[in-house]
ZADRENTI-261291 format. One record per atom (N, C-alpha, C, CB): residue in one letter; x, y, z. Coordinates in steps of 0.2 Angstrom, whole numbers, plus 2048, in hexadecimal, padded with zeros to 3 digits. Atoms other than C-alpha are relative to their C-alpha. Glycine has a CB too. Layout:
AXYZ...
//
This chain:
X802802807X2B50A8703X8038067FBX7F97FF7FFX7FF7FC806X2BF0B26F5X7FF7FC7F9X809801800X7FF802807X2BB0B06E2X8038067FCX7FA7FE7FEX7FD7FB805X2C30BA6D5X7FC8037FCX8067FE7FBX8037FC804X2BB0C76CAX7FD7FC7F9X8058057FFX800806809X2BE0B86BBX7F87FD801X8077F8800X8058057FFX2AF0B06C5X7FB8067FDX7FE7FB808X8057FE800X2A30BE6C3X8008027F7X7FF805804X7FF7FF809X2AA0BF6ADX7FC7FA801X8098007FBX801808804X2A60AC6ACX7F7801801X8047F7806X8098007FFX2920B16B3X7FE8087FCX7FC80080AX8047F8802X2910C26AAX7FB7FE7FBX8068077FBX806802809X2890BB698X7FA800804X8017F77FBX8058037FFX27D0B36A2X7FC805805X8017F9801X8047FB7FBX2780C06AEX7FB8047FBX807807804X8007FB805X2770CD69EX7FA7FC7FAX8088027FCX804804805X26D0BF694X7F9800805X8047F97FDX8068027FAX2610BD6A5X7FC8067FFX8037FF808X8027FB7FFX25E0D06A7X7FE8057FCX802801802X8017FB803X2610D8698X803806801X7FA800800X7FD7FC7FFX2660EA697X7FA807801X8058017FAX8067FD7FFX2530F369AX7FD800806X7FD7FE7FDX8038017FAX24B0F76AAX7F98057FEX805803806X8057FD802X23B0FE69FX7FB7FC801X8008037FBX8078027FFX2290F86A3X8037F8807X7FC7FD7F5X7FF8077FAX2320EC6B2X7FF804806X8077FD800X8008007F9X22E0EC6C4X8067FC804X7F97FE802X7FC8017FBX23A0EA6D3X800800806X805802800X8008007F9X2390E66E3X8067FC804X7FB7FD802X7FD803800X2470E46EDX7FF80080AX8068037FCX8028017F8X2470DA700X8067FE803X7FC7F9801X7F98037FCX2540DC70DX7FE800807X806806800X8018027FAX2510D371BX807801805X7FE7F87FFX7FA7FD7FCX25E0DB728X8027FB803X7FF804805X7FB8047FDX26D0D072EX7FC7FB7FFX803800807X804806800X2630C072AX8067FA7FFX7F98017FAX7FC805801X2730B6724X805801807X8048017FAX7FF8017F8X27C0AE733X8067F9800X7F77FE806X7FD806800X28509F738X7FE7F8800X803802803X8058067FDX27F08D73BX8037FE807X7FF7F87F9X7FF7FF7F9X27B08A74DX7FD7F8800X7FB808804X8038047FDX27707C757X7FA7FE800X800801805X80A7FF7FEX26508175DX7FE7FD7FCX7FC808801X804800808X26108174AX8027F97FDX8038077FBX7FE805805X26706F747X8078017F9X7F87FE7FDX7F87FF805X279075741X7FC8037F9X8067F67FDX8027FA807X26D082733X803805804X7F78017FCX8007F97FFX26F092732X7F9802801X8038057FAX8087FD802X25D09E733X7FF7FF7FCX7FE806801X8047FF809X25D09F721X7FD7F7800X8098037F6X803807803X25D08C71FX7FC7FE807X8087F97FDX8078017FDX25208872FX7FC8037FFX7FF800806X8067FE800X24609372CX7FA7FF7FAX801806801X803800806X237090721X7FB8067FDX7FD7FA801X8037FB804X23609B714X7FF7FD7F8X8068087FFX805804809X22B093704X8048057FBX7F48017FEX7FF7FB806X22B0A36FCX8068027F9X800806803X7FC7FF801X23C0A76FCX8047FB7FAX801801806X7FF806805X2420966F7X7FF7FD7FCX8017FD802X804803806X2370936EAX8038047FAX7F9801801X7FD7FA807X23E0A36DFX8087FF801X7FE80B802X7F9802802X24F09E6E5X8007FC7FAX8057FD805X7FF804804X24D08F6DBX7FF8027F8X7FC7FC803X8027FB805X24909B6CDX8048047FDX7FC803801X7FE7FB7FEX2550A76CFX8088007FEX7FE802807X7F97FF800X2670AE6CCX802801806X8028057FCX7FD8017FAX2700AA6DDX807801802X7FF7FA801X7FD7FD7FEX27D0B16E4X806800807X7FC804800X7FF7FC7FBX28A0B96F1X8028057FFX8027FE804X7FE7F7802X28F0CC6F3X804802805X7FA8067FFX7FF7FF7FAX2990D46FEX7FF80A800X8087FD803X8047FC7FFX2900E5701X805804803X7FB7FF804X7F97FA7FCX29E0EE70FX8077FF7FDX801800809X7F9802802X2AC0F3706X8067FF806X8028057FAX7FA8007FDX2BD0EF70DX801807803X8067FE7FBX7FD7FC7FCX2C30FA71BX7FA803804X8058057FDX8077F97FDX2B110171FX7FB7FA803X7FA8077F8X8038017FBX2A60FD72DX7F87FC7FEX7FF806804X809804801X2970EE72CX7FC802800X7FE7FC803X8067FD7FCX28A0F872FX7FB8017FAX801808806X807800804X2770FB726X8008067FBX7F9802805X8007FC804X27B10A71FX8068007FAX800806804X7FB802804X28C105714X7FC7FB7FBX8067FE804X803804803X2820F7710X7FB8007FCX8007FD803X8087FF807X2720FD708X7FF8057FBX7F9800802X7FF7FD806X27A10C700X8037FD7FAX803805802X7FE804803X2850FE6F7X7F97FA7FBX8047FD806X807803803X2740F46F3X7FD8057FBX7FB7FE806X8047F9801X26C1046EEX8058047F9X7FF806808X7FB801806X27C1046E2X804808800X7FC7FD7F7X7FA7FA7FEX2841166EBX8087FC804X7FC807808X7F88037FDX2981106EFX800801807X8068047FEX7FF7FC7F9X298113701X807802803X7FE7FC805X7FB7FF7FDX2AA116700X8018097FDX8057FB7FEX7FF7FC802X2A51266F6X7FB803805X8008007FAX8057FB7FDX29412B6FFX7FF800807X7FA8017FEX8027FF7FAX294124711X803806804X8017FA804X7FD7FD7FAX29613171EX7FD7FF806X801808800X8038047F9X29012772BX7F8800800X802805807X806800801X27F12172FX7F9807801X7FE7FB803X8017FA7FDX27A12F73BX7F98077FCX8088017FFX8027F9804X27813F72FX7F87FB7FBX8098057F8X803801804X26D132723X7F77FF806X8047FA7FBX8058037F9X26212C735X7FC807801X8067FE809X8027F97FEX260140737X7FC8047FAX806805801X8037FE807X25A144724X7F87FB802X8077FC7F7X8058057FEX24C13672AX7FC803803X8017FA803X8047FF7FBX24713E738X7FB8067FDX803801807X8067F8802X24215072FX806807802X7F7800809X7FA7FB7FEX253158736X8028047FAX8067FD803X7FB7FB802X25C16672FX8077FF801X800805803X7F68017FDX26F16272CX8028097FEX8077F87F8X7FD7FC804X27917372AX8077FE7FEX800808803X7FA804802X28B170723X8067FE804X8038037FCX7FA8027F7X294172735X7FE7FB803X800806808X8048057FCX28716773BX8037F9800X7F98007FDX7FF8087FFX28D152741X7FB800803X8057FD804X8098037FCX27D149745X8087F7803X7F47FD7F4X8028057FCX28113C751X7FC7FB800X800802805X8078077FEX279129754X801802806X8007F77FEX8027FE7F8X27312B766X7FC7F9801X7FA808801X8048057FBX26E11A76DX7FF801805X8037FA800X8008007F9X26611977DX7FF7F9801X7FA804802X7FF8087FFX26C108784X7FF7FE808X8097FF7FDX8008037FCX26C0FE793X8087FF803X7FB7FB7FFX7FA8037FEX27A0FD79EX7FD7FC805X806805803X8028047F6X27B0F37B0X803806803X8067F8804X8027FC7FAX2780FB7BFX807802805X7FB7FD805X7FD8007FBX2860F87C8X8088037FFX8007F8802X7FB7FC805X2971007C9X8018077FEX8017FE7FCX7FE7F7803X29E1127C4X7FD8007F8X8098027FFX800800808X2991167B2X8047FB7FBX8028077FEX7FC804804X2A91107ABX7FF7FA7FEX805800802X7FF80A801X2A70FF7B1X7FC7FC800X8027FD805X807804803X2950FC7ACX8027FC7FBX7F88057FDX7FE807806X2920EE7A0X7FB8027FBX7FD7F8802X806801805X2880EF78EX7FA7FB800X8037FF7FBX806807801X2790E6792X7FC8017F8X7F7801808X806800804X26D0EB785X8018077FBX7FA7FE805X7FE7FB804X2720F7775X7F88047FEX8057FC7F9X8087FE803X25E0FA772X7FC801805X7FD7FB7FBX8067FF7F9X2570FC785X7F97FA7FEX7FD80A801X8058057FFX24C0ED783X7FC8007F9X7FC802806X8047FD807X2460F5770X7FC804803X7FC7FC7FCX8057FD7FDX23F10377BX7FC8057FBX802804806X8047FD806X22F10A773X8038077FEX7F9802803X7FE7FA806X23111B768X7FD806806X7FB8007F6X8027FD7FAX223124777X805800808X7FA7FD800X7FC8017F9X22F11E785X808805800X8017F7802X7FA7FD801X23E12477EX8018087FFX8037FD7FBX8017F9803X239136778X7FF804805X7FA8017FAX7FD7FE7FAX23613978BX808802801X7FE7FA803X7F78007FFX24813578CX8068047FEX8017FA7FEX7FB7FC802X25013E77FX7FD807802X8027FE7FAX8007FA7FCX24614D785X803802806X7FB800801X7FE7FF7F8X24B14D796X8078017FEX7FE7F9806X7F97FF800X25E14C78FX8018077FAX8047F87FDX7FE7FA801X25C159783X800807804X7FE8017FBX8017FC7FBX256164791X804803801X7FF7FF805X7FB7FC7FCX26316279CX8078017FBX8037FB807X7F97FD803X27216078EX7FF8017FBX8067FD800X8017FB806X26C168781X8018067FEX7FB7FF7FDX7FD7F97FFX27317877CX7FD8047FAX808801801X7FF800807X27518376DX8037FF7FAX8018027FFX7FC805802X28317A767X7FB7F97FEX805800806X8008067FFX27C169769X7F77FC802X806801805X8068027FFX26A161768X7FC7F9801X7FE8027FEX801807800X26115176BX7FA7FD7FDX8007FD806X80A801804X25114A760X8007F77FFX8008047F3X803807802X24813B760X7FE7FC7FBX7FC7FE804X801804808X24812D754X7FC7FB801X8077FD7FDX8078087FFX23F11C756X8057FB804X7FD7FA7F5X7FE8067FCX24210F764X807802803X8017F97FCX7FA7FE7FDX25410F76AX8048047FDX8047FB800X7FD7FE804X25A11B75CX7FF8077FDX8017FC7FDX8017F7801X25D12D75CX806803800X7FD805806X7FE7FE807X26613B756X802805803X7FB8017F8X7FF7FD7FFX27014875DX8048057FAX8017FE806X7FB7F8806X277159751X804804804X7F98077FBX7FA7FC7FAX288161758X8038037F8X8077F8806X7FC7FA804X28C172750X8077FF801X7FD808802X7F78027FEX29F16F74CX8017FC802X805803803X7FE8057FCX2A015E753X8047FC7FBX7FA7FD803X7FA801804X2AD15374EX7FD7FB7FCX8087FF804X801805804X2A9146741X8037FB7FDX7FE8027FEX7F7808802X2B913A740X8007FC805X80A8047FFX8008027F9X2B7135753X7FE7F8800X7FA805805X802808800X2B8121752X7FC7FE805X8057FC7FFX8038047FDX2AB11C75CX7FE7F7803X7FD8037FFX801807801X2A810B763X7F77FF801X8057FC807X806801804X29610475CX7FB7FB808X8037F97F6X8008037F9X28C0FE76DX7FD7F97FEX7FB804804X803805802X2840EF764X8087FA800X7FB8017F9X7FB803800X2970E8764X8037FE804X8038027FEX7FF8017F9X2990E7775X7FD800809X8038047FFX8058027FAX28B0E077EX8047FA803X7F87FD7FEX7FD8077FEX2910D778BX806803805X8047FB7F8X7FC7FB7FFX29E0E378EX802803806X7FE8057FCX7FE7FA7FDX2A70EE79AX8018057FEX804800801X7FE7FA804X2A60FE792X805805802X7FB804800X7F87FA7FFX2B710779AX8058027F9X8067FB805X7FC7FE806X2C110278BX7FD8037F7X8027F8800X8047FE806X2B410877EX7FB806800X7FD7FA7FFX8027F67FFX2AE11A786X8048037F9X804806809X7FD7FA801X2B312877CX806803805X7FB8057FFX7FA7FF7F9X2C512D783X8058047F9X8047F6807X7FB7FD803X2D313877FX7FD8067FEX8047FB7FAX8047FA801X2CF14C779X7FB8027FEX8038037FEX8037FF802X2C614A76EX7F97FC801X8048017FCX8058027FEX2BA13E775X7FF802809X8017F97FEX8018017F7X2BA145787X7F9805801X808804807X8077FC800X2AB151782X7FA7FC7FEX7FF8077FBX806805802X29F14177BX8017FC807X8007FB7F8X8028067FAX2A413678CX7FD804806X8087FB804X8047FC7FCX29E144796X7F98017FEX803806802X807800803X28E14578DX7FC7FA803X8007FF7F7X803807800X28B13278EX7FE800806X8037FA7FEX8008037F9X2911337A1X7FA803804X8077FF804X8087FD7FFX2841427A4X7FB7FC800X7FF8057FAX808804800X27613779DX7FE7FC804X7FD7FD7FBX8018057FEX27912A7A8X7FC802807X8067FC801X8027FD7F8X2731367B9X7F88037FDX806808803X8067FF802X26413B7AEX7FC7FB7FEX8008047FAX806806800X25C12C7A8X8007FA806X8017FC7F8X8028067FCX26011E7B5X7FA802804X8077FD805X8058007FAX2541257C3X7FB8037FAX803805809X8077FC801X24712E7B6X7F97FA7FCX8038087F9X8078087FEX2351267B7X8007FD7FAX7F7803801X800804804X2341207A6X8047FA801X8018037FBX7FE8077FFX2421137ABX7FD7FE806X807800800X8038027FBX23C1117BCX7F97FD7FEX7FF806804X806804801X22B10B7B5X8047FB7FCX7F98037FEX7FC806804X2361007A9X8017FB805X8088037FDX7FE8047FCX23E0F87B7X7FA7FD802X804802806X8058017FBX22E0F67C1X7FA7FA7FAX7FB809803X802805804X2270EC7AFX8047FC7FFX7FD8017FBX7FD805802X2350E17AFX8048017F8X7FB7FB800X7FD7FF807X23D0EB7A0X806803804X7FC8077F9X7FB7FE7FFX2500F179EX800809801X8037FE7FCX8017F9801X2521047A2X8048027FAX803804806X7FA7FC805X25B10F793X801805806X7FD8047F9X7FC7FC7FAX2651177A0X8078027FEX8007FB807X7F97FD803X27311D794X7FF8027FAX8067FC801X8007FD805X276127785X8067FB7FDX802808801X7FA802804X28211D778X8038047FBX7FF7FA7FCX7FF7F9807X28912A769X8067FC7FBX804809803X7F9807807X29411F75AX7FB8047F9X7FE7F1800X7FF7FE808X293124747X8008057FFX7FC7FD7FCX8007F6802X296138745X7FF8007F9X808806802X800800807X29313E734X7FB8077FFX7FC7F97FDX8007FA804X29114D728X7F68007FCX8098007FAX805801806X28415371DX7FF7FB7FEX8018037FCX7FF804806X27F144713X7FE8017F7X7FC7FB802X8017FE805X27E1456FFX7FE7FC7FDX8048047FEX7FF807804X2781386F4X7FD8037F8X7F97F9804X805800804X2741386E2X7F87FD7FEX8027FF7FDX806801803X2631376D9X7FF7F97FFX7FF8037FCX7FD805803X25E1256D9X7FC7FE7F9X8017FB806X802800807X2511296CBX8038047FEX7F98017FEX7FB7FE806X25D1336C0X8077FA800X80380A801X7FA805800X26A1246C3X7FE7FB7FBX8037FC807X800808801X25E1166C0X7F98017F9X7FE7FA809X8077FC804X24D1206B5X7FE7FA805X7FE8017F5X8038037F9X2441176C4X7FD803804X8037FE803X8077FF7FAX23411D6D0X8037FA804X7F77FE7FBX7FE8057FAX23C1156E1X7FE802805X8077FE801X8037FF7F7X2351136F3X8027FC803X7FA7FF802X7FE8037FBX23B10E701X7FA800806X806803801X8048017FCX23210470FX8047FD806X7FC7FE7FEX7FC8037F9X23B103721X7FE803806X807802801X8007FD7FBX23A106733X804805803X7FF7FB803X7F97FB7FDX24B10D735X8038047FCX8067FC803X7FE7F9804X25011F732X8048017FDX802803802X7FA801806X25F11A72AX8007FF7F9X8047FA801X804800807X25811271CX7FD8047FDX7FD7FD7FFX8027FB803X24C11D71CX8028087FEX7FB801802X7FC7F97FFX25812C71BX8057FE7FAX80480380AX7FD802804X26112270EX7FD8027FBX8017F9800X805800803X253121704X7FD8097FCX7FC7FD805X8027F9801X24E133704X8078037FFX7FC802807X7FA7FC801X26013A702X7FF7FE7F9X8077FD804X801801808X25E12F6F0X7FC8017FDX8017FC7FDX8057FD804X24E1386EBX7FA7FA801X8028017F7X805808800X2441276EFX7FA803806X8067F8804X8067FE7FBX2321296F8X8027FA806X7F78007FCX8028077FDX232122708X7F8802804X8087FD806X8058007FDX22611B70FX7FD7FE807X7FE7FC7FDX7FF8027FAX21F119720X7FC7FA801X7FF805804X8068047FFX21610A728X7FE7FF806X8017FA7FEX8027FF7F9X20C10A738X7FF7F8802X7F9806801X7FE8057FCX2120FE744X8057FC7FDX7FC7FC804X7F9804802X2220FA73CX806804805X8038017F5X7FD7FF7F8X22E0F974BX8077FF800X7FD7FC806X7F9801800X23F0F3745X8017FB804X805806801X7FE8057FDX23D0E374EX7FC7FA7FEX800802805X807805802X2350D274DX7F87FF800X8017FD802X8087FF7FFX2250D9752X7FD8047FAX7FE803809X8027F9804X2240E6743X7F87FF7FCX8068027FBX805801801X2170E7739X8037FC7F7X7FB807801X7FF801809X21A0DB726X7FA8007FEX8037F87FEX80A7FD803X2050DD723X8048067FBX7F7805809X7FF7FA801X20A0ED722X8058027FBX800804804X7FA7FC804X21A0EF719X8007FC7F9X8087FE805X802802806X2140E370AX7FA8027FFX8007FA7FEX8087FC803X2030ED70AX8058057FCX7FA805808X7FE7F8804X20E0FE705X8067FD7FBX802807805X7FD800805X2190F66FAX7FB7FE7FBX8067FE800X807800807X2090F06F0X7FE8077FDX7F87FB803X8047F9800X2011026F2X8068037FAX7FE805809X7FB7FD804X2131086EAX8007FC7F9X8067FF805X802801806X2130FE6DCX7FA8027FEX8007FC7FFX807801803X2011006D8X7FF8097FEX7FA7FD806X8017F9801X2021146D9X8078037FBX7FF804809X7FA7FC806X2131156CDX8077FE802X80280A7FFX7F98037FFX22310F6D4X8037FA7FFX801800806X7FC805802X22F1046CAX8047FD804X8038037FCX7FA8037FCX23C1006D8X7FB802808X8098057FFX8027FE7FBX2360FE6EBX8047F9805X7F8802800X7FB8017FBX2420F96F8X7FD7FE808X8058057FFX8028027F8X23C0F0708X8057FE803X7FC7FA802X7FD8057FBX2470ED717X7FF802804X8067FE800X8048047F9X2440E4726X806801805X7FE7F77FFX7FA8017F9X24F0E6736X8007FA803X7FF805806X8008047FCX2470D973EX8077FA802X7F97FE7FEX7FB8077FEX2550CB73BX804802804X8047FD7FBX7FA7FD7FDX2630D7740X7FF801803X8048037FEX8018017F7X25C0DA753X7FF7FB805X7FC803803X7FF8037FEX2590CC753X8057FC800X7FC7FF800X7F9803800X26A0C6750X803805807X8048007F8X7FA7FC7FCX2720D375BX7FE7FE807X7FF8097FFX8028007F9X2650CF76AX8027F8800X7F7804803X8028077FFX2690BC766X7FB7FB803X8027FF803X807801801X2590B7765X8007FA7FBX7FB8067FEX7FF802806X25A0A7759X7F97FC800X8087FC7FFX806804802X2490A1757X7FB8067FEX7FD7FB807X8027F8804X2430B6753X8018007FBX802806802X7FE7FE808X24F0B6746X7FD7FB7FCX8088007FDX803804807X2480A573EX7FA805800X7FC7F6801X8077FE7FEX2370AD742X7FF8047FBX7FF804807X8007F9804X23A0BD73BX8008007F7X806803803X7FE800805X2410B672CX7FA7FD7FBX8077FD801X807805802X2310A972AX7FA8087FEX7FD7FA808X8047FB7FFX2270BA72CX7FF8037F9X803804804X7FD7FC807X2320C371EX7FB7FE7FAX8097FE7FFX800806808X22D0B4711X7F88037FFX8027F4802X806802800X21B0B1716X7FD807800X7FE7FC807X8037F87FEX2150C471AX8008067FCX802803806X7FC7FA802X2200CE711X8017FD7F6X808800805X7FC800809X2270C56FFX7FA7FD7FEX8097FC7FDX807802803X2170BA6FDX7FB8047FDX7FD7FD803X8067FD804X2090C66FBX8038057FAX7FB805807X7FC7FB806X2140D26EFX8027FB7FDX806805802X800803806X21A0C56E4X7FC7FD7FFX8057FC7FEX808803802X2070BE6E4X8008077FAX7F97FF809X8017F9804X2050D16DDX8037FF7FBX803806802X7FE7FF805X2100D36D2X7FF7F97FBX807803800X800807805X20F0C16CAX7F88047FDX8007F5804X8077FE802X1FB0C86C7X8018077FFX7FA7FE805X8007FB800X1FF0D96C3X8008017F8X805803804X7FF7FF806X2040D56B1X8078037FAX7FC803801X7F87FC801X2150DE6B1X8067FA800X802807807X7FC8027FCX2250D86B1X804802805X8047FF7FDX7FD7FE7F8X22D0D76C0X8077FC802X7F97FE807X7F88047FFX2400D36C7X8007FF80BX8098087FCX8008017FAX2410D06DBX8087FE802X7FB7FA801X7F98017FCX2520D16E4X8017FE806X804806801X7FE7FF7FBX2540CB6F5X8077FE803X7FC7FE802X7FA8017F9X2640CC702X801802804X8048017FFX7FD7FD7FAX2690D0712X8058057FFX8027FA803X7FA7FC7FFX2730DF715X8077FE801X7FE803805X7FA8047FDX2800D771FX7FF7FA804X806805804X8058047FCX27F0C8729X804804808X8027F5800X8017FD7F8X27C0CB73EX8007F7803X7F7805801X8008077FBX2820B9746X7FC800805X8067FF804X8038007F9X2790B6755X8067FD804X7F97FB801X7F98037FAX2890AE75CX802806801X8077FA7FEX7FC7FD7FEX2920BC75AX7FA807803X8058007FAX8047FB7FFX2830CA75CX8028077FEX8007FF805X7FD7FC800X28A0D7751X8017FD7F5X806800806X8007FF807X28C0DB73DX8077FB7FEX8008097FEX7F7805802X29B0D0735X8008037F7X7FF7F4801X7FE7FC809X2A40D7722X7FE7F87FBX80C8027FFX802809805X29D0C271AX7FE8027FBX7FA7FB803X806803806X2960C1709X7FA7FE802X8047FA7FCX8098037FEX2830C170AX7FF7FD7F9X7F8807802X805803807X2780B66FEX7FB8077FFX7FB7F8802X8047FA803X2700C06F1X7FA7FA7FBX8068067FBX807803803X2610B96E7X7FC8037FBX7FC7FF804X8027FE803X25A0C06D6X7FB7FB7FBX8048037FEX805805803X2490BA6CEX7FE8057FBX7FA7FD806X8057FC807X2410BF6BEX7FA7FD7FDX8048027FAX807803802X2310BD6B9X8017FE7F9X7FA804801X8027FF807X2360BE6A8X8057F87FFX80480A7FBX7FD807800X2420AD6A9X8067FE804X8027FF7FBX8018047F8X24509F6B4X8097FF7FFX7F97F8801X7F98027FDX25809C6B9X8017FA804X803806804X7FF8077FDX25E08B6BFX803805807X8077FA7FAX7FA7FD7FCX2610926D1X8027F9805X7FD807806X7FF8017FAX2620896E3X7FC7FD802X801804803X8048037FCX25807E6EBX7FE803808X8047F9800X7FF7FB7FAX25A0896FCX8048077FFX8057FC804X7FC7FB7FDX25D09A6FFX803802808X7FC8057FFX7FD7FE7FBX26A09D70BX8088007FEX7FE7FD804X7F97FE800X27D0A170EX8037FB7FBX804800807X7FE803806X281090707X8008007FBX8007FC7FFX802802807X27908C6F8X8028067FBX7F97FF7FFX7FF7F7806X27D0A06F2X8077FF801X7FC80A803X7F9801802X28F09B6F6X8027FB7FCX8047FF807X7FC805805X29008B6ECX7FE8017F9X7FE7F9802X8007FE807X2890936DCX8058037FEX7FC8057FEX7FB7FC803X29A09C6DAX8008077FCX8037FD7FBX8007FB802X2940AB6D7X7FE805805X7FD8007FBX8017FA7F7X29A0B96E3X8048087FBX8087FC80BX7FF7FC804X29C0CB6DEX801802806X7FC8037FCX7FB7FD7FCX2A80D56E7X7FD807802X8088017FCX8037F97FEX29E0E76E9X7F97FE7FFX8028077FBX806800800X28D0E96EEX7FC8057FDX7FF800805X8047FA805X2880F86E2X7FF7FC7F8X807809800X802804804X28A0EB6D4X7FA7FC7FFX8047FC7FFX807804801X27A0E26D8X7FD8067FCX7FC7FD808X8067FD804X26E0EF6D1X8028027F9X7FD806803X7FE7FF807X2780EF6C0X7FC7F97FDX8078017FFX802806802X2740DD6C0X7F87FE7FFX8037FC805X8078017FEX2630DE6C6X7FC8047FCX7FF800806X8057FD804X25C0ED6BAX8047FF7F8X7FF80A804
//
């Protein structure tokens, strides 16, 4: 789907007559359900998740709403969460990404110094069988192994290969964080969620400058397969993390202020360090919520409890997103992602736009997906997501349905994703 720039003149007036040029005495909340756009499947009666699943909430404000698509990762740069919601969040990511990594490490509490590359450090699941090389990518997330099971794990590897050079810190569930004094930071790695399924020969680290990370990985594989945390894994019928993965290097990160950009009080509420390391790079509070897990089991009670508490205690802008769709796209799971997404509506955007409709304020509500996460394909794709803008202050002929279609047949698609929050404050 290409449209020309001319389409987004022919909807400017009416954007600018919808929104106005003031983001004083208004509230914002913006919902990003992770990879929630997809393809239409079988299972699902030839829908997609967006359109099988029943979300009232959702599709009630669409019908209300200025409707959309966007495409978020610019040309040439990598689909992934962090391009994508610094773009939402209206930083260019062709100016500020330097990988997710450094932002994943700002989350956890780390220290970058300026030699420093922070590393993503998945601990994944291979198969058993076969030399290292010629194991397979079962499972990029070791089964979603807890955050207590894994912190065993990465201890035990910084032990043995951790140095002074080079160290290993634990992050939440499959996803940790290694810092390498002088390490190289241009090293194209291959992304492990892209190649489940996989033979991993052709997709190690190889050649000079990768022969010091495939000895790392192939190290971990003699440390974790036989150590007891996986051994009792196996013995409950879970997958071992029985290997190190290392993909996105990256520098210091730098972001600007996103209340001196926007004069905006913003918080952020997520499970994953990314975001929250996004969040916190642009001056934004974040927030934490107990038992929010970054999967379909997380906690939505909890994650529309504190964005109520956030508004209520001063914050103009507060930014929720949800992983849950996008593991469950990656692990192909297609009745989680409806689930998840039903969840999102019912748990999550209901009781907060119950709020703010009784709060007395105006209020603007954005929701979209980052990027979509197929379940066919199991893996981030560069598509145009539907985007969705509601205002309390007036009603917009939208869509009968939110989803990929209906936001593709409006004709109205915006070529960068740092444009939406012009549109929307």
């Amino acid at each position: 789907m290409l449209f020309s720039l001319i389409n987004i003149r022919r909807h400017k007036s009416n954007i600018l007559h919808f929104y106005g040029d003031k983001s004083k005495d208004m509230k914002y909340l913006v919902l990003i359900p992770d990879g929630m756009a997809d393809e239409k499947l079988p299972q699902l009666q030839n829908k997609t998740p967006m359109q099988y699943a029943d979300k009232k909430t959702m599709d009630a404000l669409a019908a209300r709403s200025l409707v959309g698509t966007v495409s978020n990762v610019p040309e040439g740069m990598v689909p992934e969460s962090d391009t994508a919601n610094m773009a939402i969040l209206s930083f260019d990511p062709k100016v500020y990404s330097k990988g997710r990594s450094p932002l994943e490490a700002v989350s956890m509490g780390l220290t970058m110094q300026d030699d420093d590359v922070a590393y993503r450090c998945n601990i994944v699941t291979l198969s058993d069988e076969g030399e290292y090389d010629e194991k397979i990518m079962i499972d990029h997330s070791a089964d979603e192994i807890t955050t207590a099971e894994a912190d065993q794990l990465i201890r035990a590897l910084d032990k043995e290969l951790g140095n002074e050079i080079r160290r290993l810190y634990t992050g939440v569930s499959y996803r940790h964080c290694i810092l390498w004094k002088g390490g190289c930071d241009t090293y194209n790695f291959m992304r492990p969620h892209d190649i489940l399924g996989k033979c991993i020969k052709d997709y190690l680290p190889s050649g000079k400058d990768g022969q010091v990370f495939y000895e790392l990985m192939r190290a971990s594989w003699d440390i974790l397969n036989s150590h007891p945390v996986n051994q009792a894994r196996r013995e409950r019928g879970l997958r071992p993390a029985n290997s190190i993965w290392l993909w996105s290097p990256g520098k210091k990160p730098a972001l600007p202020s996103f209340k001196e950009k926007w004069g905006l009080d913003a918080a952020v509420i997520s499970a994953v360090d990314l975001i929250k390391g996004i969040g916190l790079c642009a001056d934004m509070k974040s927030i934490d919520v107990e038992g929010a897990t970054g999967n379909v089991h997380t906690n939505y009670d909890g994650k529309a409890a504190a964005a109520i508490d956030a508004f209520k205690n001063g914050a103009d802008y507060v930014y929720i997103h949800v992983e849950a769709p996008d593991e469950c796209g990656h692990r192909a799971e297609i009745q989680n992602k409806v689930l998840s997404i039903e969840l999102i509506d019912k748990k999550i955007l209901a009781p907060v736009y119950e709020y703010l409709k009784g709060s007395g304020e105006d209020f603007k509500i954005m929701i979209l997906p980052d990027h979509p996460t197929p379940v066919r394909l199991r893996t981030h794709t560069y598509d145009p997501v539907p985007f969705m803008i509601y205002s309390s202050v007036e009603d917009k002929s939208g869509v009968d349905m939110f989803c990929e279609e209906s936001a593709q047949g409006t004709g109205l698609y915006l070529t960068s994703g740092p444009e939406l929050m012009k549109y929307l404050i």
